[in-house]
Backbone of each chain as ProteinMPNN parsed JSONL, in Angstrom:
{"seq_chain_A": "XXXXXXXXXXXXXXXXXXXXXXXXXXXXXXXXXXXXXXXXXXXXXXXXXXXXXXXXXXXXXXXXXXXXXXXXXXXXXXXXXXXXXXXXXXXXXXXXXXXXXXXXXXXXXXXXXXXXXXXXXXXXXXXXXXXXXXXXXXXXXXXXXXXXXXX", "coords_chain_A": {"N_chain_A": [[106.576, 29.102, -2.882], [106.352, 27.004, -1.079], [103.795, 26.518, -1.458], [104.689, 24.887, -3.817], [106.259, 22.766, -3.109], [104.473, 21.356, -1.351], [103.072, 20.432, -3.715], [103.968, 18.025, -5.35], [103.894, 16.492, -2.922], [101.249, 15.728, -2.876], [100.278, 14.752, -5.481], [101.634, 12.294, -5.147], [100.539, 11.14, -2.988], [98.169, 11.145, -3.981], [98.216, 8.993, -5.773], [99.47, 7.131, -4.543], [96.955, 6.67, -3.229], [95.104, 5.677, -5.439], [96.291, 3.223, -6.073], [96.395, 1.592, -4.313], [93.346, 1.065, -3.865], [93.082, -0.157, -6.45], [94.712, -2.431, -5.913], [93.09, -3.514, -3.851], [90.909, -4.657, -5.072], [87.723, -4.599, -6.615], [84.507, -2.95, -5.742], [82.412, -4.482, -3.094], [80.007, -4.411, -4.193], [80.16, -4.115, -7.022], [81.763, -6.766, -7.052], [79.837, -8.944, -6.166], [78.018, -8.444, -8.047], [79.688, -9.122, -10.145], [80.609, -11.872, -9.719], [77.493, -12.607, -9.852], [76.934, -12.437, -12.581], [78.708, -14.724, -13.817], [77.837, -16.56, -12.412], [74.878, -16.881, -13.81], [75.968, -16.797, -16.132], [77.004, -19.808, -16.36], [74.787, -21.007, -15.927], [73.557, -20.898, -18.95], [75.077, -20.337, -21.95], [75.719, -16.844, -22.824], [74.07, -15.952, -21.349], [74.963, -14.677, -19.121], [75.733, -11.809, -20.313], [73.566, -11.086, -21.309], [72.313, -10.636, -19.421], [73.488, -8.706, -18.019], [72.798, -6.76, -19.788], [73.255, -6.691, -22.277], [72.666, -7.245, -25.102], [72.72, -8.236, -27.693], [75.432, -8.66, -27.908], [75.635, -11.392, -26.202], [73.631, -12.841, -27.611], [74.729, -13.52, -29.699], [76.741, -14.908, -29.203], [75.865, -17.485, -27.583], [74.325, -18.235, -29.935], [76.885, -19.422, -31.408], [78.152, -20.754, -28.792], [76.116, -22.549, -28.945], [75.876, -23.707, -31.5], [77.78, -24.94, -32.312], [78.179, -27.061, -30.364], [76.121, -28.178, -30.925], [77.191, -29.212, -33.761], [78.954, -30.894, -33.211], [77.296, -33.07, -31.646], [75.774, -33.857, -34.12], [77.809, -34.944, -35.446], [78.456, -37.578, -34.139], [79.457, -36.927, -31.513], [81.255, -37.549, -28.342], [80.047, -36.996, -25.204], [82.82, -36.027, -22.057], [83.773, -38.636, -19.746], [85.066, -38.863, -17.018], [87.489, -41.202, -16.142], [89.139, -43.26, -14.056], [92.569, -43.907, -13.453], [92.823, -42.519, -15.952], [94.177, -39.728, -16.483], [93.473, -37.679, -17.861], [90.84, -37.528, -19.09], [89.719, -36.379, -16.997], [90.357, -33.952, -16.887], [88.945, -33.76, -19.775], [86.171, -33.923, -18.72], [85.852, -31.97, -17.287], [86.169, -29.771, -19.02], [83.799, -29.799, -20.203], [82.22, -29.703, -18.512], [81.963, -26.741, -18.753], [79.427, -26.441, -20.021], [77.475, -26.213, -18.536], [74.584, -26.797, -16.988], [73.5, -27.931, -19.159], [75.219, -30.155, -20.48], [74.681, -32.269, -17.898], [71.634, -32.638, -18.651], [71.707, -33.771, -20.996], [73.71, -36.037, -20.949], [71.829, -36.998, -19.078], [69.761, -37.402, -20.835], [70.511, -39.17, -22.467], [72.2, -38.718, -24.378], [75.322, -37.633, -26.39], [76.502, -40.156, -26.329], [78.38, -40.752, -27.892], [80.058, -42.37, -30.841], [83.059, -43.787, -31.206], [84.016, -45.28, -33.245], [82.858, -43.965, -35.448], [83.904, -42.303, -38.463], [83.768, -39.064, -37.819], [84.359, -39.074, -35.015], [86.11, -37.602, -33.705], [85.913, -35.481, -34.239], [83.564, -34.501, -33.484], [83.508, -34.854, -30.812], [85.81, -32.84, -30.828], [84.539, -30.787, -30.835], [82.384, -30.513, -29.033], [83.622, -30.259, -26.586], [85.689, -27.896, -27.114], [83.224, -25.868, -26.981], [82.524, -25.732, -24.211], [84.665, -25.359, -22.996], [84.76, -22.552, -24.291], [82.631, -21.495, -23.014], [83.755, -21.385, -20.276], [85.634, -18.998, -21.045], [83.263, -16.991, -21.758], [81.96, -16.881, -19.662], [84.154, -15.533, -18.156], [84.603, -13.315, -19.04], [82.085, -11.741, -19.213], [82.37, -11.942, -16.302], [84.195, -10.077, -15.742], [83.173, -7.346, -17.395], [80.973, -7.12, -15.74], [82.217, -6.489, -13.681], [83.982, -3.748, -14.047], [86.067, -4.12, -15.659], [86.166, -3.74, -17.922], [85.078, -2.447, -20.993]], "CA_chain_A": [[107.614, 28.075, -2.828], [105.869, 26.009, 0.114], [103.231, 25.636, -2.224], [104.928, 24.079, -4.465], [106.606, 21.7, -2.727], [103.492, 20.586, -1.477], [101.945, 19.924, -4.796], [104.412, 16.796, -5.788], [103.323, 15.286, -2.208], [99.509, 15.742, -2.444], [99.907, 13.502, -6.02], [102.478, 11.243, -4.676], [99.607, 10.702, -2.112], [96.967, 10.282, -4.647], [98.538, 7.801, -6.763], [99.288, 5.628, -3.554], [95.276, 6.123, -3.113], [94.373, 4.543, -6.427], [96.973, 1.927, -6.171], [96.083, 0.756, -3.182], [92.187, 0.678, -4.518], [93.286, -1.385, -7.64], [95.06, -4.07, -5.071], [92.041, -3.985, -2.77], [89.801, -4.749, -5.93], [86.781, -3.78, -6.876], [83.813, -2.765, -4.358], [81.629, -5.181, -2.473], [78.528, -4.612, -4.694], [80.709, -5.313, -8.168], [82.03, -8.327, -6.884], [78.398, -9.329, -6.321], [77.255, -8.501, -9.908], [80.572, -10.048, -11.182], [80.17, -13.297, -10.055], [75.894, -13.131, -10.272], [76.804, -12.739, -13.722], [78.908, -15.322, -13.894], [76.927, -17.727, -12.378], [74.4, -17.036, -14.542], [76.414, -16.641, -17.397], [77.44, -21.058, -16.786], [73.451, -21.472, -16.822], [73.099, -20.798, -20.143], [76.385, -19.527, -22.65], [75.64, -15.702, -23.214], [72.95, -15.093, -20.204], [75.469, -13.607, -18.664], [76.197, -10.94, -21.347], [72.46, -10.52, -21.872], [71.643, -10.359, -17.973], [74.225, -7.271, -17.71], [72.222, -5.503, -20.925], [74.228, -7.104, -23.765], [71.723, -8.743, -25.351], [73.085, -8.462, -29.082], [76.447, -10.038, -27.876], [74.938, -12.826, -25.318], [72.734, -13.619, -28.455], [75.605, -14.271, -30.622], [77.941, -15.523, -28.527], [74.768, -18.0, -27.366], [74.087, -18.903, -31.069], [77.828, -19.62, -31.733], [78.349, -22.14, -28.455], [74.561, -23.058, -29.373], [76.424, -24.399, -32.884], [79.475, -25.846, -31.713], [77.71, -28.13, -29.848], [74.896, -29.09, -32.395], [77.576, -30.011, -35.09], [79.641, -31.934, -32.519], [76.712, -34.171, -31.091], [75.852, -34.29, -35.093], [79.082, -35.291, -35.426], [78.978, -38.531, -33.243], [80.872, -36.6, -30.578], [81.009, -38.062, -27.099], [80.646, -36.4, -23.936], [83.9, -36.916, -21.924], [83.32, -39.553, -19.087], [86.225, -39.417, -16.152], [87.542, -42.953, -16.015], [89.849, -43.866, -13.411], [93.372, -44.264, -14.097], [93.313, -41.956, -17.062], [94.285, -38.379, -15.852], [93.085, -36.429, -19.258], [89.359, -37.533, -19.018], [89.158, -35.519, -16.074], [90.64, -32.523, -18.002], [88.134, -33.308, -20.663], [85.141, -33.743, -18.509], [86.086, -30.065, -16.572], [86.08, -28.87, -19.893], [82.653, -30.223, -20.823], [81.503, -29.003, -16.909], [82.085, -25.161, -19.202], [78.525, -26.468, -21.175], [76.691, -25.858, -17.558], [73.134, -28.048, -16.73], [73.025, -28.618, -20.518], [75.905, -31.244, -19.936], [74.05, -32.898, -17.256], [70.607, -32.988, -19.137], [72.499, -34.253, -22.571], [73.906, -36.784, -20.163], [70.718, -37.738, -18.922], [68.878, -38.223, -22.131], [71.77, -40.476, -23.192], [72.767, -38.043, -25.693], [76.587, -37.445, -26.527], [77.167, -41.015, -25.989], [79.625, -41.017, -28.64], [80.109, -43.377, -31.346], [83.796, -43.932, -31.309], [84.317, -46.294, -34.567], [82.384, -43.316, -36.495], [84.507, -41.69, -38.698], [83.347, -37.504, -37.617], [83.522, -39.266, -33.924], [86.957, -37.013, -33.011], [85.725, -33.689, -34.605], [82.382, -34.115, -32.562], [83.895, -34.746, -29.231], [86.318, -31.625, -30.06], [83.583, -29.689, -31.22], [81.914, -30.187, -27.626], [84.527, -29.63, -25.65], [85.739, -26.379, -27.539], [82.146, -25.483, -26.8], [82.821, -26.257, -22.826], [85.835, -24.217, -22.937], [84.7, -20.836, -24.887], [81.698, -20.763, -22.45], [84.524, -20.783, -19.424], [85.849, -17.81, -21.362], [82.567, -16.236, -21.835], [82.371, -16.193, -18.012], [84.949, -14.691, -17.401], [84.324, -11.968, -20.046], [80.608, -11.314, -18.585], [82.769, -11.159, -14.95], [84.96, -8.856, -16.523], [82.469, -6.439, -17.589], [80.397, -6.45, -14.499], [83.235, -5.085, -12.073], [84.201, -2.476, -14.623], [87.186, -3.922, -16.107], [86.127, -3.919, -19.493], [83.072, -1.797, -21.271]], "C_chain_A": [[107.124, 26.875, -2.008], [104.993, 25.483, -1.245], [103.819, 24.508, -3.42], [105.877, 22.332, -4.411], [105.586, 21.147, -2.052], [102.639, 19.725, -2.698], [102.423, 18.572, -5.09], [103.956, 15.648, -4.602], [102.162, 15.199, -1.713], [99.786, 14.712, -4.135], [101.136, 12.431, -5.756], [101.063, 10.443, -3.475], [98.509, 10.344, -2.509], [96.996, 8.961, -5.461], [98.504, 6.643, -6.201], [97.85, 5.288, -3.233], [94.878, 5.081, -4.311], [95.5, 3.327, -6.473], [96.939, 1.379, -5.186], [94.709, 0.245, -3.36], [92.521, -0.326, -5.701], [93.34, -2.572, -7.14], [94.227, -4.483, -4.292], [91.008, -5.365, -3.918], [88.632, -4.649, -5.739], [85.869, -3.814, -5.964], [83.023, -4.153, -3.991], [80.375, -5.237, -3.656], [78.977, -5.358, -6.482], [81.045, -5.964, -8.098], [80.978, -9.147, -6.819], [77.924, -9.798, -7.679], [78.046, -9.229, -10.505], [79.8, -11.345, -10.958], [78.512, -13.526, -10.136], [76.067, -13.315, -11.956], [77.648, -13.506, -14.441], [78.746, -16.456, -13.567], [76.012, -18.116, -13.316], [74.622, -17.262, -16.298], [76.981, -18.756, -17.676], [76.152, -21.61, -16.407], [73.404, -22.174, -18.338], [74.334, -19.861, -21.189], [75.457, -18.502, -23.319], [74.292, -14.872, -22.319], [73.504, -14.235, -19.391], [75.465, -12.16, -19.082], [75.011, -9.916, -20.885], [71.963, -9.755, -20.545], [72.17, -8.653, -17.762], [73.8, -6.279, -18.782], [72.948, -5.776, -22.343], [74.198, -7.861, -24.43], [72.185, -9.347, -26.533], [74.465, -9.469, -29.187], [76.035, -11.183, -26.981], [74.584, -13.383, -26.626], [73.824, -14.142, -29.313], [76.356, -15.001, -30.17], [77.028, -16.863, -27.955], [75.091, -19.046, -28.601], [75.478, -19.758, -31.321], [78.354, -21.187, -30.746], [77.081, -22.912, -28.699], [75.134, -24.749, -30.913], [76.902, -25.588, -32.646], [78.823, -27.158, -31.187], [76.934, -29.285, -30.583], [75.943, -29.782, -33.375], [78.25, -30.592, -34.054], [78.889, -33.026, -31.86], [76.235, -34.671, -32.764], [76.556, -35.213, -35.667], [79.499, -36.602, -34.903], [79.555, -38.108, -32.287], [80.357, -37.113, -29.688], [81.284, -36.908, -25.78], [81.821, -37.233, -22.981], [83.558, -37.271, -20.237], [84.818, -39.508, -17.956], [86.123, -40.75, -15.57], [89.205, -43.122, -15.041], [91.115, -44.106, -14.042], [93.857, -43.615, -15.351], [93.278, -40.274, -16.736], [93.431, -37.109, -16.862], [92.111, -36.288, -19.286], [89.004, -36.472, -18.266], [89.209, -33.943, -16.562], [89.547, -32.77, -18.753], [86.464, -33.169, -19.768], [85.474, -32.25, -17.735], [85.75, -29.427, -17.63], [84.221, -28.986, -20.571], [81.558, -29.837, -19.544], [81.226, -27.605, -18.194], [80.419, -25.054, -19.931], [77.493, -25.952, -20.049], [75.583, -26.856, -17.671], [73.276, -28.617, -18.473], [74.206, -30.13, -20.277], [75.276, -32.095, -19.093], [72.668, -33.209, -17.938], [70.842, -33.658, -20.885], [72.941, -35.791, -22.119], [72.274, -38.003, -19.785], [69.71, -38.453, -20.002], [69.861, -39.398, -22.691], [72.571, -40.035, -24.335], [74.434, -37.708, -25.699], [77.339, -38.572, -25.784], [78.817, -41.394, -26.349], [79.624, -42.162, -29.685], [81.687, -43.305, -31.901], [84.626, -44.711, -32.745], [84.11, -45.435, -35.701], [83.144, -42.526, -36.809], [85.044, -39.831, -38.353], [83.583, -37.64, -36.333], [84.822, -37.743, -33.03], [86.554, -35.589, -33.207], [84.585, -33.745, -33.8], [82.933, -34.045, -31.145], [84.678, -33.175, -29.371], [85.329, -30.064, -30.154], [82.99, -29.484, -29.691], [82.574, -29.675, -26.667], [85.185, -28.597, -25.923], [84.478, -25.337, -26.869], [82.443, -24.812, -25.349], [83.665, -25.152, -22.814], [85.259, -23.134, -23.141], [83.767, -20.794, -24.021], [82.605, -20.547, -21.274], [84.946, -19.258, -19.651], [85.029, -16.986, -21.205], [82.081, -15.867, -20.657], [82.978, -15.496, -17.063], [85.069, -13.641, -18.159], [82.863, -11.184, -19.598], [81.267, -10.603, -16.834], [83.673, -9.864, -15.117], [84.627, -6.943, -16.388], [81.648, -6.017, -16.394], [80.676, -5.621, -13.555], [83.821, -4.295, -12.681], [85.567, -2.813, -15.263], [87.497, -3.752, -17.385], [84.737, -3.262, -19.833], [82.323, -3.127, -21.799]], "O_chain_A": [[107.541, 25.759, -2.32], [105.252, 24.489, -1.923], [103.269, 23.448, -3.72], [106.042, 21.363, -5.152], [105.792, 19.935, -2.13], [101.877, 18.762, -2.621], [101.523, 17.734, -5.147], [103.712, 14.465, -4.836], [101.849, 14.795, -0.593], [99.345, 13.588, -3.893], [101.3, 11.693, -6.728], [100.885, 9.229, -3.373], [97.785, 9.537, -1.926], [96.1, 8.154, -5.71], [98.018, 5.581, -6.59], [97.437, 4.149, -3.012], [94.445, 3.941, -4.145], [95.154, 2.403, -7.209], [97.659, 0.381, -5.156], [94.578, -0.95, -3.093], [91.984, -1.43, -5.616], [92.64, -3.543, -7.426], [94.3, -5.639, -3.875], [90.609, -6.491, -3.62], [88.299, -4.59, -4.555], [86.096, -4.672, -5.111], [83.132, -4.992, -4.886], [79.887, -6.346, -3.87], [78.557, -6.373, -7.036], [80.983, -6.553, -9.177], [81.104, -10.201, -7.442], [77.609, -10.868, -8.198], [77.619, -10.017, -11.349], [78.841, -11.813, -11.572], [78.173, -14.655, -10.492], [75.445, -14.188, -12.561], [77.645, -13.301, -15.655], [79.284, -17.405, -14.137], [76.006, -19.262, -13.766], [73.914, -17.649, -17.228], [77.278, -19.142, -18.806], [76.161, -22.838, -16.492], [73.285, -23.332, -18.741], [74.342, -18.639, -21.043], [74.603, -18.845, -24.136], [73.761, -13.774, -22.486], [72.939, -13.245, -18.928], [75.202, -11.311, -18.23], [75.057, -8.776, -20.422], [71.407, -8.657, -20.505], [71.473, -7.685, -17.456], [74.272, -5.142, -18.801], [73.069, -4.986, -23.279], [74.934, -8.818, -24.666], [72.189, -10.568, -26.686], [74.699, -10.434, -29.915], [76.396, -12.206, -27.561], [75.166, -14.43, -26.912], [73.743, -15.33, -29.626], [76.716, -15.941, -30.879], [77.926, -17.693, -27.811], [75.711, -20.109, -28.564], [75.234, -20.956, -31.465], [78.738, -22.246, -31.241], [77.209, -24.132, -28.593], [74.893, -25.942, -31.095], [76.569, -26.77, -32.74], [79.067, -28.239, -31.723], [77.01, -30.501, -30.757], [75.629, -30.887, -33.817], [77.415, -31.496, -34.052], [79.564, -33.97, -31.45], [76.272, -35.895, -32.889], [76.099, -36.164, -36.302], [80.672, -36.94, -35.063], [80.424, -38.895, -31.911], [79.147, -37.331, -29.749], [82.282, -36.247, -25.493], [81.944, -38.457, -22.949], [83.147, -36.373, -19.502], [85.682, -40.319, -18.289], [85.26, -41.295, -14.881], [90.283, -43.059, -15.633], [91.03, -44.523, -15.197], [94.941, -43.9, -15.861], [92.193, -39.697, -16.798], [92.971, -36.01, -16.551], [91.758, -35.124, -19.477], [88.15, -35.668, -18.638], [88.341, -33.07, -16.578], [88.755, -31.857, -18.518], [85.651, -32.349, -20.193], [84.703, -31.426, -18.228], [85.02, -28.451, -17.459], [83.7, -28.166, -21.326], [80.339, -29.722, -19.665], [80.045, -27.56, -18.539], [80.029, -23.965, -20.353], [76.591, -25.244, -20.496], [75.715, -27.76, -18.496], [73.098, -29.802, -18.754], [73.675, -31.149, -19.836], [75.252, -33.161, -19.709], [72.455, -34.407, -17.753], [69.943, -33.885, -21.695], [72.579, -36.725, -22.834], [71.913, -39.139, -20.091], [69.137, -39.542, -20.021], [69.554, -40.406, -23.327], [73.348, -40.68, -25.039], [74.756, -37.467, -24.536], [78.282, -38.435, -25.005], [79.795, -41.878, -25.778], [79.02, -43.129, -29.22], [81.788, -42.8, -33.019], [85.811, -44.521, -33.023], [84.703, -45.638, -36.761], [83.476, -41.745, -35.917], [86.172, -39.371, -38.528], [83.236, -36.608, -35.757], [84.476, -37.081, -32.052], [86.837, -34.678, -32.429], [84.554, -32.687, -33.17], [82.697, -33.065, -30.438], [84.468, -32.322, -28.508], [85.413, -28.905, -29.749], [83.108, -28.378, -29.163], [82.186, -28.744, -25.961], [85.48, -28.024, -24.874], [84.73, -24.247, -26.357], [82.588, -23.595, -25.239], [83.232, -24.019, -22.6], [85.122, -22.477, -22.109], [83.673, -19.577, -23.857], [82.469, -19.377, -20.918], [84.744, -18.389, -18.803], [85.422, -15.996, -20.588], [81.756, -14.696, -20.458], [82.744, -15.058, -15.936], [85.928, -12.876, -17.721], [82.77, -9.965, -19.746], [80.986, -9.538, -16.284], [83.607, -8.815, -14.476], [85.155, -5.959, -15.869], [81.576, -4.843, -16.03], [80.142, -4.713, -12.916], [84.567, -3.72, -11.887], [86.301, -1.842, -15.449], [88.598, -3.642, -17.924], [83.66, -3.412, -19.256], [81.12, -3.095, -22.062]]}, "seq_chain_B": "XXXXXXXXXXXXXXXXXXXXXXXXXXXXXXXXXXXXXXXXXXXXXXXXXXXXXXXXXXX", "coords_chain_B": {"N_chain_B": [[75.722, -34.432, -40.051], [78.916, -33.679, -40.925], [81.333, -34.854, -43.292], [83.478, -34.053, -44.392], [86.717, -33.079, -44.136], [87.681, -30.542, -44.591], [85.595, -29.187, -44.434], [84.541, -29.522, -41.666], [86.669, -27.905, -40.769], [86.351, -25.064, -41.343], [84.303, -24.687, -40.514], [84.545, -25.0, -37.789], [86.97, -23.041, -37.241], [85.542, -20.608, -37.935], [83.944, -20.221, -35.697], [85.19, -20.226, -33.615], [86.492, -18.144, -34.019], [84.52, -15.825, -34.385], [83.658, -15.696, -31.658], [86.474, -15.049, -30.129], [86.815, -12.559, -31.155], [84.694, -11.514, -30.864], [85.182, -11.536, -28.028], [86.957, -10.16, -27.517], [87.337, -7.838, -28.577], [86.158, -4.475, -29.045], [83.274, -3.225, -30.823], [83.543, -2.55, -34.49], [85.565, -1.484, -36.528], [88.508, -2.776, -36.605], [87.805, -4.568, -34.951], [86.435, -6.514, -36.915], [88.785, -6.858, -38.53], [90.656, -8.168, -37.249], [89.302, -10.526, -36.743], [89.114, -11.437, -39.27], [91.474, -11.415, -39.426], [92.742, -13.581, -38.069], [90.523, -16.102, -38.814], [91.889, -16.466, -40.92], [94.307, -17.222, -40.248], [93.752, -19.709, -38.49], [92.677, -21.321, -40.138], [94.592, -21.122, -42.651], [96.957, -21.369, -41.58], [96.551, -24.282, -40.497], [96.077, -26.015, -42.89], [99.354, -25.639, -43.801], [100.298, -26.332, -41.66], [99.152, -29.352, -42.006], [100.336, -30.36, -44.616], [102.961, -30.295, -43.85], [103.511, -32.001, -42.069], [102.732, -33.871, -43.925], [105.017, -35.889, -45.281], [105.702, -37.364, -43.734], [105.055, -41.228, -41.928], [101.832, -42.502, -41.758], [100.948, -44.653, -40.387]], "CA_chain_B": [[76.834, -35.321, -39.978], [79.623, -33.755, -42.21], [81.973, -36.271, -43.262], [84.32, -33.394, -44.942], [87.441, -32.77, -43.256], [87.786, -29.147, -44.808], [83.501, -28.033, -44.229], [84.654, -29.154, -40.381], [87.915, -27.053, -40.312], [85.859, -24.043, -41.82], [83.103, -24.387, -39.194], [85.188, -24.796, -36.562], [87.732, -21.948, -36.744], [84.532, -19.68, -37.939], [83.116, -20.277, -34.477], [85.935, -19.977, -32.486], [87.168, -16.952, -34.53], [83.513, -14.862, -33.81], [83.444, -15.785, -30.269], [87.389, -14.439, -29.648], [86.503, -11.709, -31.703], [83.746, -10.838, -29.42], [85.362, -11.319, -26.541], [88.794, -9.405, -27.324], [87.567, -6.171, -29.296], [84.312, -3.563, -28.916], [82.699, -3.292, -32.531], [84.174, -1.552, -35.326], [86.615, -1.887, -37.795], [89.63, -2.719, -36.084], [87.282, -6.561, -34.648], [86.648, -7.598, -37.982], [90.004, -7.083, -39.323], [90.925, -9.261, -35.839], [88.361, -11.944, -36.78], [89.611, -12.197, -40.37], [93.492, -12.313, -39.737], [92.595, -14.852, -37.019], [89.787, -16.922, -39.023], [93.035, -16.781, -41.591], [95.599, -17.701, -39.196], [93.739, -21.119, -38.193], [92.525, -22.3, -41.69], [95.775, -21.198, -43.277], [97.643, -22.918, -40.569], [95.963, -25.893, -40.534], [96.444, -26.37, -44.34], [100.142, -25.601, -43.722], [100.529, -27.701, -41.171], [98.663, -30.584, -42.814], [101.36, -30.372, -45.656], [103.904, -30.121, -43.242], [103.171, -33.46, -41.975], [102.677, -34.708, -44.972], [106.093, -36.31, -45.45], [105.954, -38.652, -42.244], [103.966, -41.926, -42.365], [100.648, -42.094, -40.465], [101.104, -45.869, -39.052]], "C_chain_B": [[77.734, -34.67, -40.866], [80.522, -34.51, -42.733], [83.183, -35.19, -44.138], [85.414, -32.85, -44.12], [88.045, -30.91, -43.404], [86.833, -28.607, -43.947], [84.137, -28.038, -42.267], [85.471, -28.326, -39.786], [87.16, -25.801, -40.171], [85.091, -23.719, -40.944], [83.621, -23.958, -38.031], [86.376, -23.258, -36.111], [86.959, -20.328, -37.436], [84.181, -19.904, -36.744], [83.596, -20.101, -33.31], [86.305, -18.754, -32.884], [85.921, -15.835, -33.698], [83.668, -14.736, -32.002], [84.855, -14.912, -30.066], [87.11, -13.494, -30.509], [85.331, -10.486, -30.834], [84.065, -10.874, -28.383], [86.688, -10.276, -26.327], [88.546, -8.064, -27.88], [85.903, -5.673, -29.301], [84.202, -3.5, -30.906], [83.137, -2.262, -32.854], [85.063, -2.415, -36.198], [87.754, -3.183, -37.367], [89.089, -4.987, -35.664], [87.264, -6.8, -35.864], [88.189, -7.653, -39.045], [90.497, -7.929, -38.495], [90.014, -10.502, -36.379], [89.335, -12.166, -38.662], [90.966, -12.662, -40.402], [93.023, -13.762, -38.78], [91.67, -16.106, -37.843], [90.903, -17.484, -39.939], [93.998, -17.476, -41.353], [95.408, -19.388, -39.233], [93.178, -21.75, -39.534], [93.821, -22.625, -42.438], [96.564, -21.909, -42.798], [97.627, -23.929, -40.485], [96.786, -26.459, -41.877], [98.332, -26.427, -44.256], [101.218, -26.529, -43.085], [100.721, -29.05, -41.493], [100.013, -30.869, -43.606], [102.641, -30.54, -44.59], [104.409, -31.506, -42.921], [102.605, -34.883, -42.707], [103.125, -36.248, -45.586], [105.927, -38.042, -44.646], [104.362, -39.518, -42.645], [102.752, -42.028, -41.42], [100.046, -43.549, -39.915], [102.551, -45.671, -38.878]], "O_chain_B": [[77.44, -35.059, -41.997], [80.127, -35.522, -42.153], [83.993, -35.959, -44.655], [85.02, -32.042, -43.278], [88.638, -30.257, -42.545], [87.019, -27.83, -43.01], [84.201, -26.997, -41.612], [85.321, -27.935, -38.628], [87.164, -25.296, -39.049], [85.066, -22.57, -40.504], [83.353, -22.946, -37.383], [86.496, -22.68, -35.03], [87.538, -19.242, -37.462], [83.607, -18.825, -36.889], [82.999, -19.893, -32.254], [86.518, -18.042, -31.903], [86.204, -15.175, -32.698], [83.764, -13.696, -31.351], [84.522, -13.767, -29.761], [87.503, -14.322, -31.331], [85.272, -9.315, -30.461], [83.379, -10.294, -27.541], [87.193, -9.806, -25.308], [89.388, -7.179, -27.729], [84.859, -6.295, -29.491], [84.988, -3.72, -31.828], [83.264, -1.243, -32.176], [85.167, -3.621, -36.426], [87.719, -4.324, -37.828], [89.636, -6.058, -35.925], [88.251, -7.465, -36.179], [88.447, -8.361, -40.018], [90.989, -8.829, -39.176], [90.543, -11.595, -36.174], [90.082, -13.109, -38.925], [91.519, -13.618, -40.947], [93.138, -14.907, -39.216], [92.075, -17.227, -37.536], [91.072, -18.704, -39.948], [94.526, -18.277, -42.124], [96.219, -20.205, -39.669], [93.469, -22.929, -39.738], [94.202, -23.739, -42.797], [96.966, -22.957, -43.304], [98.63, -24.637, -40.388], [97.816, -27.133, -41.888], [98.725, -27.48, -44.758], [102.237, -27.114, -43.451], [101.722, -29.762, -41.416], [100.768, -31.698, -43.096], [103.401, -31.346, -45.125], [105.427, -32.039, -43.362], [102.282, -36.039, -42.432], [102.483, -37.196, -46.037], [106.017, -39.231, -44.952], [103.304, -39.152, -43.156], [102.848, -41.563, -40.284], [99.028, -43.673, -39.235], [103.165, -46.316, -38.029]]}, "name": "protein", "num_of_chains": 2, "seq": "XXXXXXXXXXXXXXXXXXXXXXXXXXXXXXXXXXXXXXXXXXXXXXXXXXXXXXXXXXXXXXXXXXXXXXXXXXXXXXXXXXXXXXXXXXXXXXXXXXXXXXXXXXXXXXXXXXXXXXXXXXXXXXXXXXXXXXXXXXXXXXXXXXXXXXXXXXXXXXXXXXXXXXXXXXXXXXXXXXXXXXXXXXXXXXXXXXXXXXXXXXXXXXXXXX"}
């Protein structure tokens, strides 16, 4: 009889263990790997993936913002330029931050100036900045996986 | 350069479709039936849309 009224408050006592581990979150060393592989993962869209052993999705997921981008500078698209006074630019250049150094070296060559008058010029800009975006996602899908929240 | 306002729809919600596809489901059946309702969703949509807005003038 004792025993058994012990048994409901030995898992009443385990449950508060793992729910107190959930709210801590995850250990010291996967928080590490998360964000290493989310640093690395806004290198280059899908190094993350590949870095953590997941080479087949990095590679696609790679090729795919790899695309996006190509038909949107094809495209006439413009990288987006924060201009003073206009609150949205800044939204679009954050979103065009998601492309990592390639943004800055696209920039530098003079590339994704934009040609605004050119008919394709709105589908290229959203093509880039879609780009920008899904690699945010893919960062946080690489951090995901590192601290165990996802296989 | 494509200058087709379909070829860019088609590209575009193929490329966003794979990527949430890969990021929302482990491989198997179950993702590509997820990538096709979804590649469905935003083409079909679009087109639906489009028509939708048909009516109204565009100046």
């Amino acid at each position: 009889m004792a025993e058994r009224r012990r048994e409901p408050e030995r898992r009443g006592r385990e449950s508060k263990g793992k729910a107190a581990e959930q709210e801590s979150g995850p250990p010291r060393e996967l928080l590490i790997r998360g964000v290493g592989a989310a640093a690395v993962g806004l290198l280059l869209p899908g190094l993350g993936h590949a870095w953590l052993g997941r080479l087949g999705r990095g590679a696609i997921l790679f090729g795919c913002i790899a695309v996006m981008l190509a038909l949107g500078l094809a495209n006439e698209g413009g990288l987006a330029t924060p201009r003073p006074g206009e609150p949205l630019t800044y939204l679009a250049a954050f979103g065009n931050l998601g492309l990592g150094p390639a943004y800055f070296v696209l920039r530098a060559m003079g590339a994704g100036t934009g040609s605004p008058d050119h008919p394709t010029y709105e589908y290229g800009t959203t093509f880039i900045l879609s780009a920008g975006l899904l690699n945010f996602l893919l960062v946080l899908d690489a951090y995901d996986i590192a601290v165990g929240n996802r296989k | 350069m494509i200058e087709s306002h379909l070829l860019n729809m088609l590209l575009y919600s193929l490329l966003a479709t794979v990527v949430f596809s890969i990021l929302t489901h482990e491989p198997g059946p179950e993702r590509t039936r997820y990538g096709v309702k979804l590649f469905a969703i935003m083409t079909l949509g679009s087109l639906v849309l489009a028509w939708l807005m048909f009516p109204f003038p565009r100046t």
